[in-house]
C-alpha positions as CSV (number, residue, x, y, z in Angstrom):
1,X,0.0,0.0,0.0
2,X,1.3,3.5,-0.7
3,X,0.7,7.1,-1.5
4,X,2.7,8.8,-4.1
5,X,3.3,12.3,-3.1
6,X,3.9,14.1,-6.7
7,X,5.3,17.2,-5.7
8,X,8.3,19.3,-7.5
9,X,11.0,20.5,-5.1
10,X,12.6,23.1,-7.7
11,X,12.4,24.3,-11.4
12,X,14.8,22.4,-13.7
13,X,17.9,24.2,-15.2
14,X,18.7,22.1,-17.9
15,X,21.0,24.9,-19.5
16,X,23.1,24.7,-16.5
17,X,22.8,21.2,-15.0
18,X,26.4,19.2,-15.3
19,X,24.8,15.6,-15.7
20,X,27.2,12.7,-14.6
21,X,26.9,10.2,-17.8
22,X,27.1,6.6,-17.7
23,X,27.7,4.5,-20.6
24,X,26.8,1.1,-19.1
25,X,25.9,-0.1,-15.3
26,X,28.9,0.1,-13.8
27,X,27.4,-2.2,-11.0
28,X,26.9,-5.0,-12.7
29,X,28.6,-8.0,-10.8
30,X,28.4,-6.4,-7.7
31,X,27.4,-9.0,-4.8
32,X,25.2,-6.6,-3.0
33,X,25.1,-3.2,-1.6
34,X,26.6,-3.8,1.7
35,X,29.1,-1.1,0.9
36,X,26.8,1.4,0.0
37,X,25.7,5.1,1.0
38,X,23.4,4.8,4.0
39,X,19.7,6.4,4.6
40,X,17.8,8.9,6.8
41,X,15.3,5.6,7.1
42,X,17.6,3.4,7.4
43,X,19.6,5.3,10.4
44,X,15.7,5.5,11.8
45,X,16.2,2.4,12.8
46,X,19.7,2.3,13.5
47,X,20.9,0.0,10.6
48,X,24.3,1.7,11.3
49,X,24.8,-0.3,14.9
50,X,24.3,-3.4,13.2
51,X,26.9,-5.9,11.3
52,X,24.3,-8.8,10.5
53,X,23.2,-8.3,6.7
54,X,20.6,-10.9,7.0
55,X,23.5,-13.6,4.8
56,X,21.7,-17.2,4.6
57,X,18.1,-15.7,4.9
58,X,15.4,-15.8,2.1
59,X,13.1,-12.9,1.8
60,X,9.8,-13.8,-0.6
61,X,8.6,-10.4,-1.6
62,X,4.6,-11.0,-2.6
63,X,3.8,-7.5,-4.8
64,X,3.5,-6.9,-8.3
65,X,6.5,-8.4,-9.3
66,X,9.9,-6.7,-10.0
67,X,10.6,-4.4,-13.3
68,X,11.3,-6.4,-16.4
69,X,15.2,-3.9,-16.0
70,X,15.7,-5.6,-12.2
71,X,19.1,-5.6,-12.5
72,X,19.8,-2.1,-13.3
73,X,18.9,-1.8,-9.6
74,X,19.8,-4.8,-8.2
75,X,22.5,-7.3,-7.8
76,X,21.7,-10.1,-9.6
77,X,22.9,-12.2,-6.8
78,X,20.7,-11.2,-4.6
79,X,17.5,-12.5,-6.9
80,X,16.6,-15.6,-6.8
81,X,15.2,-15.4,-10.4
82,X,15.2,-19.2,-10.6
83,X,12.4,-19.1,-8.0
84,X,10.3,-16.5,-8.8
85,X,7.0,-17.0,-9.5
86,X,3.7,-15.3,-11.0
87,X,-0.1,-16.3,-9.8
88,X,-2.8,-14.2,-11.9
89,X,-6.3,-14.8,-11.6
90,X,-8.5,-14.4,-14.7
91,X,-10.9,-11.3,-13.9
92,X,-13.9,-10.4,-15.9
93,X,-16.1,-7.0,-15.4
94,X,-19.4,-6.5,-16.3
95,X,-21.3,-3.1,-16.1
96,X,-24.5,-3.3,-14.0
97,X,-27.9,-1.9,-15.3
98,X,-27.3,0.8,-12.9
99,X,-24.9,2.3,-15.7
100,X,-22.7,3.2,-12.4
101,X,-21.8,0.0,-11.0
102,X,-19.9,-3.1,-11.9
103,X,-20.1,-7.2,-11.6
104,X,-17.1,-9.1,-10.7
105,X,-16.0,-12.5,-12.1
106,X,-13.3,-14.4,-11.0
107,X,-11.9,-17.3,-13.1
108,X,-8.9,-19.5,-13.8
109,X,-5.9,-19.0,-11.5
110,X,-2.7,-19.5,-13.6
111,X,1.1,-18.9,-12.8
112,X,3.4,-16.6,-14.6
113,X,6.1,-14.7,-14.4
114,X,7.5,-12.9,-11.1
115,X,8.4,-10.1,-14.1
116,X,6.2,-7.4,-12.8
117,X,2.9,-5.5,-13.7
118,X,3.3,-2.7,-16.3
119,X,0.7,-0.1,-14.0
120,X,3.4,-0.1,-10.8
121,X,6.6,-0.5,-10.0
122,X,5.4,-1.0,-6.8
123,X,7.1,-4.7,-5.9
124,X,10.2,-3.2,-7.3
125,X,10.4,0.1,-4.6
126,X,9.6,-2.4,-1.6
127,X,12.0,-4.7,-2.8
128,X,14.3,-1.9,-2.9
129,X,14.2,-0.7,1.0
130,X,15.4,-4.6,1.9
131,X,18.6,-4.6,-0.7
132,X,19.3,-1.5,-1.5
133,X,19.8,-0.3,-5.1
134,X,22.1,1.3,-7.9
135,X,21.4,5.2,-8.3
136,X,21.9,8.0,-10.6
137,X,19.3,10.6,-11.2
138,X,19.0,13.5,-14.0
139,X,16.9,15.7,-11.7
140,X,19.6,16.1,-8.8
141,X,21.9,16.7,-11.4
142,X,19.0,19.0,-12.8
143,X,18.4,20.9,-9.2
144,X,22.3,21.4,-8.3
145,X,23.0,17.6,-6.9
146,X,25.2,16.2,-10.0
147,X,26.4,13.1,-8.6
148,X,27.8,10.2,-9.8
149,X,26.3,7.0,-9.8
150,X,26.0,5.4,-6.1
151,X,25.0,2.3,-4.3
152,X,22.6,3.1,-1.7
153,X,22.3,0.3,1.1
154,X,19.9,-1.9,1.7
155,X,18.4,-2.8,5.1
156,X,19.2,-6.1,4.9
157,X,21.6,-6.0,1.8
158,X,22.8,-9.9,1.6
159,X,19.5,-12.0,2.2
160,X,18.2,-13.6,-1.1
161,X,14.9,-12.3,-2.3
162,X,12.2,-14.2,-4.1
163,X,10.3,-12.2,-5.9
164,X,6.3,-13.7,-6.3
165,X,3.8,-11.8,-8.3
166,X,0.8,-11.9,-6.7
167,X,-0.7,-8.4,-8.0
168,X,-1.5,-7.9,-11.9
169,X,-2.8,-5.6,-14.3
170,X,-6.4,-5.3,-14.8
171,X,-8.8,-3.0,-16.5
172,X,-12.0,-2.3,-15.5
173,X,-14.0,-1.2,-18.7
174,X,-15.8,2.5,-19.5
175,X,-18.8,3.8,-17.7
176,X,-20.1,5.9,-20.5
177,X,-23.4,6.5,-19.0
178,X,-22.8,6.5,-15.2
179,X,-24.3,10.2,-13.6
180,X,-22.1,10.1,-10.8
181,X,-19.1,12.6,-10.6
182,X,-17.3,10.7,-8.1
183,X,-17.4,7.5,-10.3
184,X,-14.8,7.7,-13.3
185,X,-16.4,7.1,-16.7
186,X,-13.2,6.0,-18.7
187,X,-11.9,3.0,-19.0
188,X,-8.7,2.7,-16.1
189,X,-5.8,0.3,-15.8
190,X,-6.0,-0.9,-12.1
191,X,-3.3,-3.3,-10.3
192,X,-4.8,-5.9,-7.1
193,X,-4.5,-9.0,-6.4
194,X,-7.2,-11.6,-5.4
195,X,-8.3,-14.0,-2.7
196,X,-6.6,-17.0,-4.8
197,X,-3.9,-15.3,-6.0
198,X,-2.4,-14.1,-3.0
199,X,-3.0,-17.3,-1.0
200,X,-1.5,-19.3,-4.2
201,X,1.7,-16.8,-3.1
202,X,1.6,-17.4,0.5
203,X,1.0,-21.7,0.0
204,X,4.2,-21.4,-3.0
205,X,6.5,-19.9,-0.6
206,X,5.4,-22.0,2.3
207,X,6.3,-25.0,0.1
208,X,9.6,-23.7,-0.3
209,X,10.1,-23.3,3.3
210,X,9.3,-26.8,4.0
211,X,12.0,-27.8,0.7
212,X,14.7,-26.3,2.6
213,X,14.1,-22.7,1.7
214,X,15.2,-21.3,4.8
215,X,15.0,-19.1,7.4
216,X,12.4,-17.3,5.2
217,X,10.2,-14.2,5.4
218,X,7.5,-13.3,3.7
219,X,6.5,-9.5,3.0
220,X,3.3,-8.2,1.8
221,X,3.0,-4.9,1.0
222,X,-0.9,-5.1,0.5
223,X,-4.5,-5.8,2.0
224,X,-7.9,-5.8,1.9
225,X,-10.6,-4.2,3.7
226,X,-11.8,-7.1,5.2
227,X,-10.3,-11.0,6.0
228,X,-9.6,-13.4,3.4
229,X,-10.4,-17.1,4.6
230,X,-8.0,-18.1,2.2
231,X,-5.3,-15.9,2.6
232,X,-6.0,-16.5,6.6
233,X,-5.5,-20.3,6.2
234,X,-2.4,-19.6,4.1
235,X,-1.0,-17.4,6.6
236,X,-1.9,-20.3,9.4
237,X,0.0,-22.7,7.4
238,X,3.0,-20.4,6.8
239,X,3.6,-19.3,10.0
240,X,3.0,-23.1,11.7
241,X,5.7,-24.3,9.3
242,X,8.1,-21.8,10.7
243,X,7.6,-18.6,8.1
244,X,7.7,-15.4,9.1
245,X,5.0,-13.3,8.0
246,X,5.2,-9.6,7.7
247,X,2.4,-7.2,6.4
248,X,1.5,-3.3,6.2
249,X,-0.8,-2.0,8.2
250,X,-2.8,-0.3,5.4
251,X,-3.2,3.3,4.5
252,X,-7.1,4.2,5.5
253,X,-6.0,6.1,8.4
254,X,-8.8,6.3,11.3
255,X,-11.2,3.5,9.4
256,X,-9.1,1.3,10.3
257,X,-6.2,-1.7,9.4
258,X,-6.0,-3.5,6.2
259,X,-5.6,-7.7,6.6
260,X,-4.0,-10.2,7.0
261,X,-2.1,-6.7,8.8
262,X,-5.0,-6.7,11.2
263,X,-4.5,-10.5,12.1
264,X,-3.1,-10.9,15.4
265,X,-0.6,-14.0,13.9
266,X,0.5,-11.3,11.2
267,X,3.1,-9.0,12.5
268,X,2.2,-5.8,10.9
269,X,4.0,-2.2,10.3
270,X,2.3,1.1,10.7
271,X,4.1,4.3,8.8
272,X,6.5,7.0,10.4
273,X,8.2,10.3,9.3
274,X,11.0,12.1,9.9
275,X,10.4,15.9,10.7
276,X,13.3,16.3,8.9
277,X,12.6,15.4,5.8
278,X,13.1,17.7,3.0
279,X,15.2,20.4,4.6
280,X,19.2,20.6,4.7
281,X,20.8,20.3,8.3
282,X,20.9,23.1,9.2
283,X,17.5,24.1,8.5
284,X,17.9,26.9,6.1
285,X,16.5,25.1,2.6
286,X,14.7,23.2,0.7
287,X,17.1,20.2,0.4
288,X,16.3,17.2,-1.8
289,X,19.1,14.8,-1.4
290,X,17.8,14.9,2.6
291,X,17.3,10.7,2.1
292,X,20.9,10.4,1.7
293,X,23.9,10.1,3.8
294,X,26.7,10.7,1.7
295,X,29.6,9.9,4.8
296,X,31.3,13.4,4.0
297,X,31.5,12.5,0.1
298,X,30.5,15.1,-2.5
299,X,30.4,18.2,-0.4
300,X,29.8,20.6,-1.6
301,X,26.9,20.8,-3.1
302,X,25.9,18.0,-0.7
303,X,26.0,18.9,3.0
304,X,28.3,16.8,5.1
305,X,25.3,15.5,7.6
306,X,22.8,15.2,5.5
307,X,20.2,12.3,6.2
308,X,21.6,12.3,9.7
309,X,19.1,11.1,12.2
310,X,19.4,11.6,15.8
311,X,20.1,8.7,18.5
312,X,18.2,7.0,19.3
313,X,15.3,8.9,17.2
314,X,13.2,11.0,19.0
315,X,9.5,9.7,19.1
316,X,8.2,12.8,21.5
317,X,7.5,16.1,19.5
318,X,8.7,19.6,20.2
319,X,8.1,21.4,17.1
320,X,9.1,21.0,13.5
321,X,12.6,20.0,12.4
322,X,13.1,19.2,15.6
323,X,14.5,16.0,14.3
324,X,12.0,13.8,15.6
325,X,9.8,10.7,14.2
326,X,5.8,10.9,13.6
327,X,3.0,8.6,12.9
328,X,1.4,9.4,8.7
329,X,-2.3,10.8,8.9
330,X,-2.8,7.7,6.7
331,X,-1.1,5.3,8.2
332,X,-4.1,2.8,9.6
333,X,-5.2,3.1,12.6
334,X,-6.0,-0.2,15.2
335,X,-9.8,-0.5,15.8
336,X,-11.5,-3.3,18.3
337,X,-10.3,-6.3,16.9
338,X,-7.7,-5.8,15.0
339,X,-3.8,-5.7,16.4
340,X,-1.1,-3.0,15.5
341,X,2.3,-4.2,16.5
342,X,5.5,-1.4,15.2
343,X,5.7,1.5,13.6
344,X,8.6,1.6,10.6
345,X,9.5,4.4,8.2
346,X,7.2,5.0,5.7
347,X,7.3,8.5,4.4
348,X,9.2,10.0,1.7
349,X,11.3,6.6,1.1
350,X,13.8,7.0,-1.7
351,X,13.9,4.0,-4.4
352,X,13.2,2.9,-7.7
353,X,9.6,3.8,-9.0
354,X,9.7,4.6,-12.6
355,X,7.0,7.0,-13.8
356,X,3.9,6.1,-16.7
357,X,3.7,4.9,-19.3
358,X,4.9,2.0,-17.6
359,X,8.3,0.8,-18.2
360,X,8.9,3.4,-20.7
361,X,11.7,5.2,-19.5
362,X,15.9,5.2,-20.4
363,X,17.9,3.2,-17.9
364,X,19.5,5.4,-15.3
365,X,23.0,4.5,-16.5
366,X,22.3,6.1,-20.1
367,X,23.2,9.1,-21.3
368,X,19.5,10.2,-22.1
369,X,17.4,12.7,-20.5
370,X,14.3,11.7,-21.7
371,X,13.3,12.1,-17.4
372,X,13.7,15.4,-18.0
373,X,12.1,16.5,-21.1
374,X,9.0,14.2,-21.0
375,X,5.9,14.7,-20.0
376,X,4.5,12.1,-16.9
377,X,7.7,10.5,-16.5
378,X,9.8,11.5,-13.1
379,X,12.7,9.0,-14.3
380,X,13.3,6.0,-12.4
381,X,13.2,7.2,-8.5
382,X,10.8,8.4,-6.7
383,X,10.0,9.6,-3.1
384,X,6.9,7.1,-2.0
385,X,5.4,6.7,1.1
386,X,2.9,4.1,2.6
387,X,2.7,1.3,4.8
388,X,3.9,-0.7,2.0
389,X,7.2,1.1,2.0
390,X,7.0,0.5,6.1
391,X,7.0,-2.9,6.0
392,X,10.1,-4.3,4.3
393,X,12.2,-2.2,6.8
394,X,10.4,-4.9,9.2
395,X,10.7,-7.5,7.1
396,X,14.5,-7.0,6.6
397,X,14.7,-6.4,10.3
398,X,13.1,-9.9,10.8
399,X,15.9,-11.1,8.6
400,X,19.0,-9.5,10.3
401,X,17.6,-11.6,13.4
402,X,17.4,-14.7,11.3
403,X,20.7,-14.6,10.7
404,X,21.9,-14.5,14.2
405,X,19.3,-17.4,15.4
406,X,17.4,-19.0,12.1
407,X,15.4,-21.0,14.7
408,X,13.7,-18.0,15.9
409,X,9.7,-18.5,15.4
410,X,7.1,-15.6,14.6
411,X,6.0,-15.4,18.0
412,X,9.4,-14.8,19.2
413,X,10.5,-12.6,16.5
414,X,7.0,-10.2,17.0
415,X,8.0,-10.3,21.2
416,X,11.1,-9.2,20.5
417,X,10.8,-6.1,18.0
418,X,7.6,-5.1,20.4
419,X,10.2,-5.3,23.3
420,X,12.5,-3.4,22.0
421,X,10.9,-0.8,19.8
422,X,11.5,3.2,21.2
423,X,7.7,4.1,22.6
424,X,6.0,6.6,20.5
425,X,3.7,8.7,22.4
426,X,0.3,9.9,21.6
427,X,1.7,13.6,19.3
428,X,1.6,15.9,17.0
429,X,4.2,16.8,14.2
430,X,5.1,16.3,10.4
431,X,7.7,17.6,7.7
432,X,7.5,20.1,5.8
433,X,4.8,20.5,3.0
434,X,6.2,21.9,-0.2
435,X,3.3,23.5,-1.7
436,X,1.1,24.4,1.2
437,X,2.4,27.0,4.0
438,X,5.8,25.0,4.6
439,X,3.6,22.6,7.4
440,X,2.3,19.3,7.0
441,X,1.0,18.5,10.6
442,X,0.1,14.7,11.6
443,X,-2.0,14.1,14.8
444,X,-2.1,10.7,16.1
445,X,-3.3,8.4,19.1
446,X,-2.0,5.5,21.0
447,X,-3.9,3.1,18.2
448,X,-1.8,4.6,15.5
449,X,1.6,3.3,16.9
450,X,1.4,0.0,17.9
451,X,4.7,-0.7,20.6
452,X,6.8,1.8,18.9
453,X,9.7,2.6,16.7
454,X,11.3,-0.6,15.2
455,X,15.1,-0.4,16.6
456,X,17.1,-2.7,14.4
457,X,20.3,-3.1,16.9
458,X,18.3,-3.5,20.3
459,X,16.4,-6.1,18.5
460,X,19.7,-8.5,16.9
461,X,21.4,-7.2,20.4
462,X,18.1,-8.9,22.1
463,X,19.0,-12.8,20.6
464,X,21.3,-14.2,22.9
């Protein structure tokens, strides 16, 4: 689950911008990003403290697959391409005599590809947060930033990842004569998963698990309003075989969490900020290159502390930039029933997210700057936030653990990052909001947090 914030942080000199050019991935054949520029999100959660990498643990990613150009972000490696896997179900639609509403038919499951849907690149940014990724952008070059190409870190930059499609591409047909204004009347390309298809994704990973697949996690970045018997009793199966399941919490805000998030088995992720975010350290400008921490390198025109978050990170506001961490106003909320367990980071996440039409965009590593010129097409990075980008910094938390016990069960796992997360008390805060008065505030309650602010090092330092 996410919500793309589309919002331009300054004008494009293309006259003046010195654009670092590429002729080819110069990362190809690297192992993994282990050696890479860290994060503000990452240091959230103190990845620095922490020398597990999450080596010898399997991470099954259920999205919408990973971008047919993978591994110009990631090591190859680090994919388990031979394993991936694709489960679509056949949906049909069928407009109602209402002219506004629509019938739902469900047929075939098949498998496929894990080579991901063409409406998001969704699977591809979450992956992203748990391995890191290969970077170079035109529009830091563009707004003063020209660096060259980087590795940015991953959480947990050595596990394997198995990437499992589980969301597709589906169109839902025109509405020509629908009277409501709410309702769209054009035909729209819409990405979800269904009841089958996710539990077919849940049950192939399982049966992995039980092959000798492991330690493995699974994270999924998705939900439904209500529970899925199906995707319940896969769940039940996964985590009684020794899986580890991790989901978001959803993004409805005060009506409450998506599921299997919501299941109490489920260990599930709400979305934090950093008040931070989007201003340079020493709080006098707009500063876009905020998500990185550069170590010192490229300064100027980077700042030396950039991305620098204090520690451990303050959870209890006392105005803006004051370097602390908030709850998202959409981040779901826990109502009677349902069970919140940790906040992650979850707002303005840096990673790969390539803009529409689809794939169609130049590889960062070309000399192109089609990114800059075209029309709907940010390049291939983008700032996202959502539970769904909350969640794999869990998930590759989960992992780092793994490595240090792989006997470690879910129960024990969800104990121990509950035990150790920094409390986050009821508040008030936000970053900044580009467009609108500089202020973005967030208001939240104790059912927005569950136990806190996952801490990545108290939680490895927690396995005996």
């Amino acid at each position: 689950m996410h919500r793309q914030y589309v919002k331009w942080i300054s004008a494009l000199a293309l006259a003046s911008a010195t654009v670092p050019l590429a002729a080819q991935n110069i990362f190809r054949g690297q192992p993994s990003t282990a050696d890479g520029y860290g994060t503000f999100d990452a240091d959230m959660i103190n990845i620095e403290n922490v020398s597990e990498t999450g080596a010898g643990v399997y991470v099954a990613v259920l999205d919408s697959g990973l971008a047919p150009n993978w591994k110009d972000y990631f090591p190859e490696a680090r994919v388990a391409a031979h394993l991936g896997k694709g489960f679509v179900q056949s949906v049909s639609f069928k407009a109602f005599n209402d002219r506004c509403g629509l019938g739902v038919t469900t047929g075939a499951l098949r498998e496929t590809s894990f080579i991901g849907s063409r409406g998001t690149e969704h699977g591809t940014h979450v992956t992203s947060t748990i391995l890191g990724f290969f970077y170079r952008s035109n529009f830091d070059a563009a707004g003063g930033f020209p660096l060259p190409p980087i590795m940015a870190r991953g959480i947990a930059p050595n596990v394997t990842v198995i990437p499992v499609k589980v969301l597709a591409d589906y169109r839902i047909p025109q509405l020509p004569k629908c009277d409501e204004p709410e309702i769209s009347k054009q035909s729209q390309l819409v990405v979800f998963g269904t009841e089958a298809s996710i539990a077919a994704g849940i049950d192939y990973v399982t049966d992995l698990a039980i092959a000798g697949y492991r330690p493995m996690v699974i994270n999924m970045s998705l939900g439904s309003s209500a529970p899925l018997s199906a995707v319940e009793q896969a769940v039940d199966r996964a985590i009684a075989n020794g899986v580890i399941v991790v989901a978001a919490a959803g993004n409805s805000g005060d009506d409450g969490m998506g599921y299997p998030g919501a299941s109490a088995p489920v260990i599930s992720v709400a979305a934090a900020g950093w008040n931070n975010s989007w201003v340079d350290p020493g709080i006098t400008q707009i500063y876009r290159m905020f998500w990185l921490q550069n170590g010192g390198d490229f300064v100027p025109p980077l700042f030396a502390d950039g991305g620098d978050v204090a520690e451990p990170t303050p959870t209890t506001q006392t105005g803006f930039f004051d370097g602390a961490a908030y709850i998202a106003d959409f981040s779901s909320r826990e109502l009677a029933g349902q069970e919140l367990d940790v906040a992650a980071p979850g707002v303005w996440v840096r990673g790969p997210f390539a803009g529409f039409p689809g794939y169609n965009h130049l590889p960062w590593w070309s000399k192109g700057i089609g990114d800059l010129v075209s029309v709907g097409n940010p390049g291939n990075f983008f700032y996202v936030s959502g539970t769904s980008m909350a969640a794999p910094h869990v998930t590759a938390t989960a992992a780092l653990m793994l490595e240090k016990d792989p006997a470690l069960t879910q129960a024990e796992i969800e104990s121990i990052l509950k035990a150790t997360a920094l409390p986050f008390p009821p508040g008030s805060g936000g970053d900044i909001q580009i467009t609108v008065n500089f202020t973005d505030m967030q208001e939240w309650e104790a059912n927005a947090t569950g136990s806190g602010l996952v801490q990545a090092d108290a939680a490895v330092d927690a396995i005996p």
